[in-house]
C-alpha positions as CSV (number, residue, x, y, z in Angstrom):
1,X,-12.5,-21.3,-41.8
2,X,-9.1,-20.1,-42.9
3,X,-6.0,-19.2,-42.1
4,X,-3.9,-15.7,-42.3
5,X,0.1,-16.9,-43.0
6,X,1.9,-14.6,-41.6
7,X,6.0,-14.6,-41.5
8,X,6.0,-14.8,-37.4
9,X,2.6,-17.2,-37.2
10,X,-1.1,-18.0,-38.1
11,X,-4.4,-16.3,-37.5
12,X,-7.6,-18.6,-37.9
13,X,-10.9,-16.6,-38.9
14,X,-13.9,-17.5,-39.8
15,X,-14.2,-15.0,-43.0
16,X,-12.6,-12.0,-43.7
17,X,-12.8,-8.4,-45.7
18,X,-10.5,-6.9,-48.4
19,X,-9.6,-3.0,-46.7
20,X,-7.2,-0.8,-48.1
21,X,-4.6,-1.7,-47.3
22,X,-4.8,-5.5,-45.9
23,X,-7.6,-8.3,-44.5
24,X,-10.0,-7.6,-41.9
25,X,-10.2,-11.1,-40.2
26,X,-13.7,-11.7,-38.1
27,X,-14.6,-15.2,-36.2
28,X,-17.2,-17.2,-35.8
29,X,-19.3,-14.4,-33.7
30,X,-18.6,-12.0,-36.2
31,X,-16.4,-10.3,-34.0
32,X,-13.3,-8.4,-35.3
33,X,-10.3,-10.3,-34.6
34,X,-7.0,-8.7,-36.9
35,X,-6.0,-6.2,-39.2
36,X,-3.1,-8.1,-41.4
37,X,-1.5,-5.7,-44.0
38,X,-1.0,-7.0,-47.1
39,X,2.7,-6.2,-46.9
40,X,3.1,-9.2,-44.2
41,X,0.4,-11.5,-45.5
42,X,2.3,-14.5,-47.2
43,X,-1.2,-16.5,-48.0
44,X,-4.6,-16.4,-47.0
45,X,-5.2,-20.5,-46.9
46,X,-9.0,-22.3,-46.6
47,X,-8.7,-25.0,-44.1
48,X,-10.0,-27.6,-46.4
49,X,-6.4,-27.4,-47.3
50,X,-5.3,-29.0,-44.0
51,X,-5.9,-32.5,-44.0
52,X,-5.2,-35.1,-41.5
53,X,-1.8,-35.0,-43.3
54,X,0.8,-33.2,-40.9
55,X,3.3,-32.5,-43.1
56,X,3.7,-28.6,-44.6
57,X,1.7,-27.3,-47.2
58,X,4.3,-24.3,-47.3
């Protein structure tokens, strides 16, 4: 899993595509979930990076 950082939120997929112009983001199914232009993407983080931890990895 990972997640899309994006200035206003997060987007959880389950892979994802290089475009163009940004990520394709697909989840578990395989089913197209978001479009995230590179322009607003701030990181593109594996969830192994989340630990039990709360505090911010940002």
């Amino acid at each position: 899993m990972f997640r899309a950082i994006l200035p206003e939120g997060q987007i959880a997929c389950q892979r994802y595509e290089h475009a163009e112009n940004g990520l394709e983001l697909y989840d578990e199914d395989d089913e197209f979930v978001a479009f995230v232009p590179y322009a607003t993407l701030n990181a593109l983080v594996s969830e192994k990076a989340y630990t039990g931890d709360e505090r911010s990895i940002m």
